[in-house]
C-alpha positions in Angstrom: -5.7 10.3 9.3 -6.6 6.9 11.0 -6.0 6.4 14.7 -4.0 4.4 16.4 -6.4 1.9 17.1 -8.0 1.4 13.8 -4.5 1.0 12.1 -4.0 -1.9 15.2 -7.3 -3.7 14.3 -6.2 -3.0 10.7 -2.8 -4.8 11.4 -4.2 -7.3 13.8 -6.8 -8.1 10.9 -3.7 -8.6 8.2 -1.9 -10.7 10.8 -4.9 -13.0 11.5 -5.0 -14.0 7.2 -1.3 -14.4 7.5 -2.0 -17.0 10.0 -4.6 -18.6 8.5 -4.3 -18.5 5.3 -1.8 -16.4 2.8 1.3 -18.3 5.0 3.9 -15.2 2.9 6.3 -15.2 6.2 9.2 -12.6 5.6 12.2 -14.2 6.9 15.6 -13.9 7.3 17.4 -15.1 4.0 19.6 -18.3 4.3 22.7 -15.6 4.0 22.1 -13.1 6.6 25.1 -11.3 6.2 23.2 -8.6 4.3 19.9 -8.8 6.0 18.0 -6.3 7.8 16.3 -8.7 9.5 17.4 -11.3 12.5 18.6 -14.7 11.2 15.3 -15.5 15.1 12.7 -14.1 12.3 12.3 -17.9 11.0 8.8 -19.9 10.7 9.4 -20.7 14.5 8.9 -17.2 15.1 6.2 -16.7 13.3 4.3 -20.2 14.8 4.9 -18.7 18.0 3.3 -15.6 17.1 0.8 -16.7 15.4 -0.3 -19.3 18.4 0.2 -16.0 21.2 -1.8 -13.6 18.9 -4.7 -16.6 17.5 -4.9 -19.5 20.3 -3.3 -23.2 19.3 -4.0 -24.7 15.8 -3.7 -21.6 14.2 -1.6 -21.8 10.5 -2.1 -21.8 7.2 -2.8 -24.7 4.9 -1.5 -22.8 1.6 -2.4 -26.0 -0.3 -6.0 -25.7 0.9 -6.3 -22.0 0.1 -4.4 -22.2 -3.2 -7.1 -24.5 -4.2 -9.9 -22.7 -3.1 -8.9 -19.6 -4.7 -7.1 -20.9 -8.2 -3.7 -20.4 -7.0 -1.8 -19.0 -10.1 -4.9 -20.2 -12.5 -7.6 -17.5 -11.3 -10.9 -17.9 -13.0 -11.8 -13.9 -13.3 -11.4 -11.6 -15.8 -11.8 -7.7 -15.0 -8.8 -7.8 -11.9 -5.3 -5.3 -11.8 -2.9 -6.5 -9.3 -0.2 -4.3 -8.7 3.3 -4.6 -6.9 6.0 -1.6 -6.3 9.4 -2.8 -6.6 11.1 -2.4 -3.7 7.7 -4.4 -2.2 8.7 -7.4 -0.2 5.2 -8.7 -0.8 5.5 -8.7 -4.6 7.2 -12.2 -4.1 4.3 -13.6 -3.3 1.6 -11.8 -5.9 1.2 -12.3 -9.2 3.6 -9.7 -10.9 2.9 -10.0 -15.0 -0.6 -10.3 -16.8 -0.9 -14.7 -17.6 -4.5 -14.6 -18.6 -6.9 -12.3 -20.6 -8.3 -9.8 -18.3 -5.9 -9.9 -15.3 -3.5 -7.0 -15.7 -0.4 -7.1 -13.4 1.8 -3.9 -12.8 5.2 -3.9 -11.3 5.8 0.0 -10.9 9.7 -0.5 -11.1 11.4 2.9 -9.6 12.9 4.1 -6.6 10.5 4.0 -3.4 8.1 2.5 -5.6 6.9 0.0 -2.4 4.4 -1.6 -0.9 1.0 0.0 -2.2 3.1 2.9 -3.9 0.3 3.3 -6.3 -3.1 3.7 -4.0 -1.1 7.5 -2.4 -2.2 10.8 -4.1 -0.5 11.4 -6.9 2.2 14.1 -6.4 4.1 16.2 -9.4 7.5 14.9 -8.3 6.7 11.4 -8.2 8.7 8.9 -10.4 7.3 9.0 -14.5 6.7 5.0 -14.3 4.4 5.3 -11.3 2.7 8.3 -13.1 2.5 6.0 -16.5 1.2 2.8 -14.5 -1.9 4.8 -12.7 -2.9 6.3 -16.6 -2.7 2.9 -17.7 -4.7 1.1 -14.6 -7.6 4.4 -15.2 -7.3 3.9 -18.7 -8.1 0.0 -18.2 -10.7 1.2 -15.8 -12.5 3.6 -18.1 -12.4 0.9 -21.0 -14.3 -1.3 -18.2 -16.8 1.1 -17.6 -17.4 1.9 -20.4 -18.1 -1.5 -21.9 -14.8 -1.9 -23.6 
């Protein structure tokens, strides 16, 4: 298990490339009336917590890191990407293969979430998570195999 304070640094690290550079801010939606989170959890907020956690100056230019990293035109081939479904993350991946060599993954079943595929497989997990990690080692085995 990891301890308390290597799950902070772990968070702490996340936070900081939030700040700086991925800019994916979960806020409330305009309509809040079905929210879970406070209609205060806006990009104020998160400015705010970004400058108290990182020092003044601290935010990401998404234009700036889009560029440098292909935005939605990545130049790689060999890369799976996966999102679970209920993920409120997956918004801001890439959730269906575009180019040859990226494979993308939405694992669509209940408490299918965030990172859903990288726990141990368990017997009573849903069939479409099971049928996604086959496929991801059977791209992986074609990989390494020279396929």
């Amino acid at each position: 298990t990891q301890s308390r304070s290597s799950a902070a640094s772990d968070v702490y690290k996340r936070q900081y490339q939030q700040c700086s550079q991925f800019g994916w801010m979960q806020t409330a939606p305009i309509d809040d009336r079905t929210s879970m989170r406070s209609k205060l959890v806006n990009l104020d907020f998160y400015r705010r917590v970004c400058k108290l956690a990182y020092g003044e100056g601290i935010w990401p230019n998404i234009e700036e890191f889009n560029y440098q990293f292909g935005a939605t035109r990545l130049e790689v081939t060999k890369l799976i990407l996966t999102n679970g479904d209920e993920d409120p993350w997956k918004w801001a991946g890439v959730r269906s293969s575009r180019s040859k060599g990226i494979y993308a993954y939405e694992i669509v079943c209940d408490d299918c979430a965030h990172c859903v595929d990288l726990s141990t497989p368990k017997e009573t997990e849903d069939k479409r998570l099971t049928q996604t990690r086959v496929r991801i080692a059977y791209r992986l085995w074609l990989w390494f195999n020279g396929f």
